[in-house]
ZAVO-128823 format. One line per 3 residues: number of its first residue (from 1); for each residue x, y, z of C-alpha. Coordinates in nm, 4 decimals, m for minus. Example, Ala and Ser with C-alpha at 12.3 -4.5 7.8 and 13.67 -1.06 7.14 Angstrom:
BEGIN
1	1.2300 m0.4500 0.7800 ~ 1.3670 m0.1060 0.7140 $
END
This chain:
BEGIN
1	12.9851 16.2320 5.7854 ~ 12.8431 15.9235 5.9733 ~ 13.0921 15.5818 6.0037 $
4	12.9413 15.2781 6.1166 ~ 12.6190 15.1317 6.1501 ~ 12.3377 15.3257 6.0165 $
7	12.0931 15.3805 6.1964 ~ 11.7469 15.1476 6.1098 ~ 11.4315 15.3373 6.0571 $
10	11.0945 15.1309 5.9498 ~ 10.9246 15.3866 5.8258 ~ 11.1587 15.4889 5.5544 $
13	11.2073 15.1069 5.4849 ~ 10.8414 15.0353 5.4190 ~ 10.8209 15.4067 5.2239 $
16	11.1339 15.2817 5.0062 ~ 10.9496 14.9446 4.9457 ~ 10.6026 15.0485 4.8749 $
19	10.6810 15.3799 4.6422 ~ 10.7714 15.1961 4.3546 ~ 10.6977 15.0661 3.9972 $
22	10.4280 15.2378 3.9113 ~ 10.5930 15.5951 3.9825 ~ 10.9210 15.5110 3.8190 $
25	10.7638 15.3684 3.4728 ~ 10.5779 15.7251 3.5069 ~ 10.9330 15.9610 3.5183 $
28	11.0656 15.7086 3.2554 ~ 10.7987 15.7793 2.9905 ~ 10.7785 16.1386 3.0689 $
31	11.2022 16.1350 3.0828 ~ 11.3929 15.9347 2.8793 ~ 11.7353 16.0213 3.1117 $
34	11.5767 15.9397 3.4321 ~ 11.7520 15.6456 3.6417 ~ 11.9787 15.6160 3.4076 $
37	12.3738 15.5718 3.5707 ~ 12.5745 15.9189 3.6120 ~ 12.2510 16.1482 3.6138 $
40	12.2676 16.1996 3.9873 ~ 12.6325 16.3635 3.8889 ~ 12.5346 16.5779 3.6210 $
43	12.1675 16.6820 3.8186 ~ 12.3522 16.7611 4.1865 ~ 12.7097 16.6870 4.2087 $
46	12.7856 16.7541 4.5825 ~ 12.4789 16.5558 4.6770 ~ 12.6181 16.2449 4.4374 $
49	12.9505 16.2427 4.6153 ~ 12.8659 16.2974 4.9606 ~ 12.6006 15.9471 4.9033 $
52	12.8877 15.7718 4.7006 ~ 13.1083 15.8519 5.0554 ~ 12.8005 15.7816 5.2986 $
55	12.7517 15.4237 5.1331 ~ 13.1228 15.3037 5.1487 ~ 13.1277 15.4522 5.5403 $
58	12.8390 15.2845 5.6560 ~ 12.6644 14.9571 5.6906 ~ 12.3018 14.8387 5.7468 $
61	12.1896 14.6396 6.0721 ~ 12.0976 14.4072 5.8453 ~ 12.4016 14.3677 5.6546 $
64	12.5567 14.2092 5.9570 ~ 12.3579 13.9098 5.9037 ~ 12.4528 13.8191 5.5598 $
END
């Protein structure tokens, strides 16, 4: 498990920006349950905790400057 900074990458920040609305009103009208809060639990458990732990343990470059 990391602590600290994370590490910044561009490429998965301009992926994360650009792959967006258009594929997410898709998986909602083909799921009604998807984004919804607590399906990440119920789908993959580990995986949910482990992110819930990385987020608390780490910080963005960019959240220095706020």
């Amino acid at each position: 498990m990391k602590f600290g900074m994370r590490t910044p990458s561009l490429k998965k920040s301009i992926k994360a920006r650009t792959t967006g609305k258009l594929k997410r009103s898709i998986k909602k009208a083909i799921n009604p349950l998807y984004g919804k809060k607590g399906m990440g639990m119920i789908k993959n458990p580990k995986k949910a905790i482990y992110n819930k732990v990385y987020k608390k343990t780490t910080f963005s470059f960019f959240d220095l400057f706020k």
